[in-house]
C-alpha positions in Angstrom: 163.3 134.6 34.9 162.4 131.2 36.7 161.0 132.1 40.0 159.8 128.8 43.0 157.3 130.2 44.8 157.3 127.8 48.4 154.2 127.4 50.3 153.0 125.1 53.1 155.7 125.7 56.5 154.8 126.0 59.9 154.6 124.3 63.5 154.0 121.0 64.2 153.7 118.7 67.3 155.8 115.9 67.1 154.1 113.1 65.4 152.1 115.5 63.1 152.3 116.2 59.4 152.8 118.5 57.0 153.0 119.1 53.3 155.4 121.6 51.9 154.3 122.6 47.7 156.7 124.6 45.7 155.5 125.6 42.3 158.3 126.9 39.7 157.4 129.7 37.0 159.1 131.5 34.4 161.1 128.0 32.6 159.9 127.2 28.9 162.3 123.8 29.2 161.3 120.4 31.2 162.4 120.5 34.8 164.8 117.6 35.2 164.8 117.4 39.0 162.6 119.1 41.5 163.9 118.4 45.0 163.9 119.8 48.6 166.4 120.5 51.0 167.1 121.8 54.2 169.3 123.9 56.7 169.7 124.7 60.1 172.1 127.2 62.0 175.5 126.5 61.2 175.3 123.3 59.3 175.0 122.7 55.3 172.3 122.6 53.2 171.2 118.9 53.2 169.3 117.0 50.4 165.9 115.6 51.7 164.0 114.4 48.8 164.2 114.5 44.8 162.4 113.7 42.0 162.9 113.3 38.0 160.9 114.3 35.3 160.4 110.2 35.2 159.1 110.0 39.1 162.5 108.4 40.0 162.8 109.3 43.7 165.9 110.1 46.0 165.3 110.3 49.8 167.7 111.0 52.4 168.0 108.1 54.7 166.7 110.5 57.6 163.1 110.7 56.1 163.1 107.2 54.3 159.6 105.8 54.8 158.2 109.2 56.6 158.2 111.6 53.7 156.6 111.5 50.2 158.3 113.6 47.2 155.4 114.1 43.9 155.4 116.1 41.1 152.9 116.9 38.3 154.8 118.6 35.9 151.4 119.8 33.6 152.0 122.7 36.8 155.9 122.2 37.6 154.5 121.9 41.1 156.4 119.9 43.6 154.8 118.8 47.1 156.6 117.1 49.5 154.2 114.8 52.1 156.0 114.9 55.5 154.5 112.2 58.1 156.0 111.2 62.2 157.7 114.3 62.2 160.5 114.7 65.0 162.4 117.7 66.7 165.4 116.8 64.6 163.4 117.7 61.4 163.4 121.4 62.3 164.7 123.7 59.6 164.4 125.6 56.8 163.5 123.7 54.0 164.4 124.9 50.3 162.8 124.4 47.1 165.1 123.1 44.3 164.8 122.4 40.5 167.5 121.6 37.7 166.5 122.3 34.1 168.9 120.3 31.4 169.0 122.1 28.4 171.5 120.4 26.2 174.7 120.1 28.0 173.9 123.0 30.3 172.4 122.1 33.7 170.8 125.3 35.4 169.7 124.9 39.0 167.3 127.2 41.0 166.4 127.9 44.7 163.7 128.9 46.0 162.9 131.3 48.9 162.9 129.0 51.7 160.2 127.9 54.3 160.7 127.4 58.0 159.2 123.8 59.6 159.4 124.2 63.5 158.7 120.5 65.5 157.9 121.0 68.5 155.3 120.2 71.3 
């Protein structure tokens, strides 16, 4: 049973930092992709960040050039950097992996953590 195990939430001033980890367990195949996303009340579940097995990166244009997605997949651990955090960036933020195995694409969520901006 693959289990993501989310660490690394919390409150933040504006302009601070944070670095969310996620750390998957349980797969015996390659993660493909290990992402994040994130939600707030009443709105969808939004990509914020991706990354392949091959460090090819997808950011959302809302944290182009503030966050940093990374991966060491020796621990299927991904860590997402976030930098000049803002209000807006408030949510809950969920950890996110696709394993390919063959034609079959699995995906798996983690838990969710909760990042509250504000001063």
């Amino acid at each position: 049973q693959v289990q993501l195990v989310e660490s690394g939430g919390g409150l933040v001033q504006p302009g601070g930092s944070l670095t969310l980890s996620c750390v998957a367990s349980g797969s015996r195949d390659s993660i493909w992709s290990m992402g994040w996303y994130r939600q707030v009340p009443g709105k969808r579940r939004g990509l914020v960040a991706a990354i392949s097995i091959n460090n090819m990166t997808n950011y959302s244009d809302a944290v182009k050039g503030r966050f940093s997605i990374s991966r060491d997949n020796a621990k299927n651990l991904v860590s997402l950097r976030m930098n000049s955090l803002r209000p807006y960036d408030t949510a809950v933020y969920y950890c996110h992996i696709i394993i390919v195995i063959g034609i079959q694409n699995d995906q798996y969520w983690g838990q969710g953590t909760q990042v509250t901006v504000s001063s």
